[in-house]
C-alpha positions in Angstrom: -2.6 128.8 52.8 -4.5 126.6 55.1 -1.6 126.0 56.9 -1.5 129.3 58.5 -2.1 130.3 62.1 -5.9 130.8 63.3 -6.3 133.5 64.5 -9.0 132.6 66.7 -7.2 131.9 70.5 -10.5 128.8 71.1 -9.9 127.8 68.1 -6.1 127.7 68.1 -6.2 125.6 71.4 -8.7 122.9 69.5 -5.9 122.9 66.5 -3.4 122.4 69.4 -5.5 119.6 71.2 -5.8 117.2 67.7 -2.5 117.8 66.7 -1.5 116.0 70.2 -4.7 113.7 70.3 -6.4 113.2 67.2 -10.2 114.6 66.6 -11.5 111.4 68.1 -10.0 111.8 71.2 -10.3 115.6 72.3 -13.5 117.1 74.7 -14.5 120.3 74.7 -13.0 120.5 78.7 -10.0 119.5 77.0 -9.8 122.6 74.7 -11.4 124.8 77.4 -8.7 124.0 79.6 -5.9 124.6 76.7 -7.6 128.0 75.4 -7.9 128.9 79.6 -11.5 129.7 78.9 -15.3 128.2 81.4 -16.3 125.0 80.0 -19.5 127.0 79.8 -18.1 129.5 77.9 -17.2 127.3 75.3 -20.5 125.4 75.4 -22.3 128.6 75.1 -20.4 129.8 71.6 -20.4 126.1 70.4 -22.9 124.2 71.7 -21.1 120.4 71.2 -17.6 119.7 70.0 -18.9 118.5 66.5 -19.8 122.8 65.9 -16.7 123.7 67.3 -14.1 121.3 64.6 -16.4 122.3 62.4 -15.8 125.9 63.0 -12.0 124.9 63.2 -12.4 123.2 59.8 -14.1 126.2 58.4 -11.6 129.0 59.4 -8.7 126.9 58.8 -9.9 126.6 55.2 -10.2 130.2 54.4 -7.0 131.2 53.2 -7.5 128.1 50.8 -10.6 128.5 49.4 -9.6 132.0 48.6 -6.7 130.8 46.6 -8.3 128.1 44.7 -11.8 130.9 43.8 -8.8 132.5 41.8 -8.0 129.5 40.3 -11.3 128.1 38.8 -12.2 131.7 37.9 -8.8 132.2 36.4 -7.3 130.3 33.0 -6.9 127.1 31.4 -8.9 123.8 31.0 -11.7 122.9 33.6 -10.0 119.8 33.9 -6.7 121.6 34.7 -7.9 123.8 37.1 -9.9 121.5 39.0 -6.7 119.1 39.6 -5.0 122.2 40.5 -7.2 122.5 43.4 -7.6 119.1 44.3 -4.2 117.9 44.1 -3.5 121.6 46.5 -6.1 120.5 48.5 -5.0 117.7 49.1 -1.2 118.7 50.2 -2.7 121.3 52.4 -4.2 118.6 54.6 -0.9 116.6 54.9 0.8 119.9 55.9 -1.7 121.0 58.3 -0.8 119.2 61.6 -4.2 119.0 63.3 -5.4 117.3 60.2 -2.7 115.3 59.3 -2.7 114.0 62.7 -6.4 113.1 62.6 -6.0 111.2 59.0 -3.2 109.2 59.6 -4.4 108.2 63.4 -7.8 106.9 61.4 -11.2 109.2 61.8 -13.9 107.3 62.9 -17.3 107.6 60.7 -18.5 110.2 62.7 -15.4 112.2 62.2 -15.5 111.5 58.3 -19.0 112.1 58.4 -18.2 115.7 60.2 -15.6 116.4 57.4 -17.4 115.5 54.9 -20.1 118.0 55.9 -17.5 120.6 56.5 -16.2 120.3 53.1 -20.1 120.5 51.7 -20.4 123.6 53.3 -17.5 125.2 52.0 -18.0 123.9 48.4 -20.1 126.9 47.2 -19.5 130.0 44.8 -16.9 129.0 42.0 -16.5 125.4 43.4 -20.0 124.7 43.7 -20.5 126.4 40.0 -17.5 124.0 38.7 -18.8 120.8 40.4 -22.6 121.2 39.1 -21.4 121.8 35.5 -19.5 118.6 35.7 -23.4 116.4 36.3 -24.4 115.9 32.6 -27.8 114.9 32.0 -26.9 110.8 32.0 -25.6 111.7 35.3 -29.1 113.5 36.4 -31.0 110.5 35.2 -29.0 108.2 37.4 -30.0 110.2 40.5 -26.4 111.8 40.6 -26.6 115.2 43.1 -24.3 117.6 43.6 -24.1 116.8 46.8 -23.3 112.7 45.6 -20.5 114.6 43.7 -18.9 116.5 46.4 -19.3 113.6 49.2 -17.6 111.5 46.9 -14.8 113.7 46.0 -14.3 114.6 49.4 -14.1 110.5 49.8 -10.8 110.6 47.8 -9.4 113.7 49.0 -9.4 111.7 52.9 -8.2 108.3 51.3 -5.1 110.2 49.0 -4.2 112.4 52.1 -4.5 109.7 54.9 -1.7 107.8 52.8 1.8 108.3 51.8 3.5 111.7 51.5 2.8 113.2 48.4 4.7 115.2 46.1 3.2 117.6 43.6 3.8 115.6 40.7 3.2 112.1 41.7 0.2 113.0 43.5 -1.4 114.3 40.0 -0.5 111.4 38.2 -2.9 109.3 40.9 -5.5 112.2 40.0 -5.0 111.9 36.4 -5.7 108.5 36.1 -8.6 107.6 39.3 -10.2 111.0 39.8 -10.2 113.1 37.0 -11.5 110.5 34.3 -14.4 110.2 36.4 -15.1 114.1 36.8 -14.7 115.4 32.9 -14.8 112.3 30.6 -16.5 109.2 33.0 -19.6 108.7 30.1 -17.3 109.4 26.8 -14.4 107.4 26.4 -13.4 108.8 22.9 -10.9 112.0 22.8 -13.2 113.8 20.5 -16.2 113.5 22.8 -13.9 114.2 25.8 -12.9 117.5 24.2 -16.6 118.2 22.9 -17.6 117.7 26.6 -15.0 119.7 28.2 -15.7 122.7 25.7 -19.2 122.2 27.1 -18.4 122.8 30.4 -16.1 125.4 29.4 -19.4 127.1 28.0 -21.3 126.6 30.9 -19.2 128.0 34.0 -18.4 130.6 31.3 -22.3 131.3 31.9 -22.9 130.8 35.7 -19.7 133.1 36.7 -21.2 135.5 34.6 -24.3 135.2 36.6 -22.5 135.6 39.6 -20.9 138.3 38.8 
């Protein structure tokens, strides 16, 4: 999925430059230079590097967010299908190179910061749909957003996949007990609640896809 060759040549020689460098440490001569293209060139399609790895972030993620609109539309819990993403999301940024290479070297703020607005971006349609069905109303009345929600997941997503190598099945397990308790059952401890909530949300994306449709 996301670990797929871009097809875009500029953008290919960014994904080339970080996967030697790091994000921190590549200028837009640098990726000029790799994709063989005028400085000016590339300043007048991007403007500053911080548009063109946001591009980079953008394309890269397509194939993914493709896949995982499938899978929040498709069956099962809310709850299942939202650690199905995240825990996919997740092991597509340790296998991407230019990423990998960028977590584990450390992001600055401003590189987080860049991500994190990246990933904000991209959260729309069935993720978006998911993520605001998940703010209940003691969540509203504590000032939560959607875009507090998304920031915040994207937090985790950066600490879990700047870390160890994960496999499939341990990496859930870390969902299932930091992540997920705070998405679908954070206000209602009890099991009955939990499921009362969950059929709730089940009710509403129900809804807003329809609308969508």
């Amino acid at each position: 999925m996301g670990a797929q060759p871009i097809a875009d040549p500029v953008l290919n020689a960014a994904a080339s430059c970080i996967r030697r460098k790091g994000i921190d440490n590549v200028s837009l001569e640098e990726v000029a230079a790799e994709a063989g293209v005028s400085r000016t060139t590339l300043y007048r399609r991007f403007g500053n590097r911080e548009s063109l790895f946001t591009a980079l972030l953008m394309e890269g993620a397509k194939p993914f967010r493709e896949w995982s609109h499938k899978i929040l539309i498709g069956p099962g819990s809310v709850a299942d299908r939202l650690e199905t993403v995240l825990a996919h999301a997740i092991l597509e940024m340790q296998h991407v190179g230019w990423l990998d290479r960028s977590l584990h070297s450390g992001m600055s703020p401003a590189s987080a910061r860049l991500f994190r607005a990246a990933q904000a971006d991209g959260s729309t349609g069935s993720i978006a749909s998911v993520l605001a069905s998940l703010i209940d109303e003691r969540a509203t009345a504590a000032g939560v957003t959607l875009d507090d929600l998304t920031g915040w997941i994207t937090d985790q997503m950066i600490v879990l996949a700047s870390g160890e190598m994960w496999d499939e099945e341990r990496l859930r397990s870390r969902l299932r007990y930091f992540v997920m308790p705070v998405l679908t059952a954070a206000c209602e401890p009890p099991v009955a609640a939990m499921h009362e909530r969950l059929d709730a949300i089940e009710r509403k994306i129900d809804i807003l896809m329809e609308k969508g449709a």
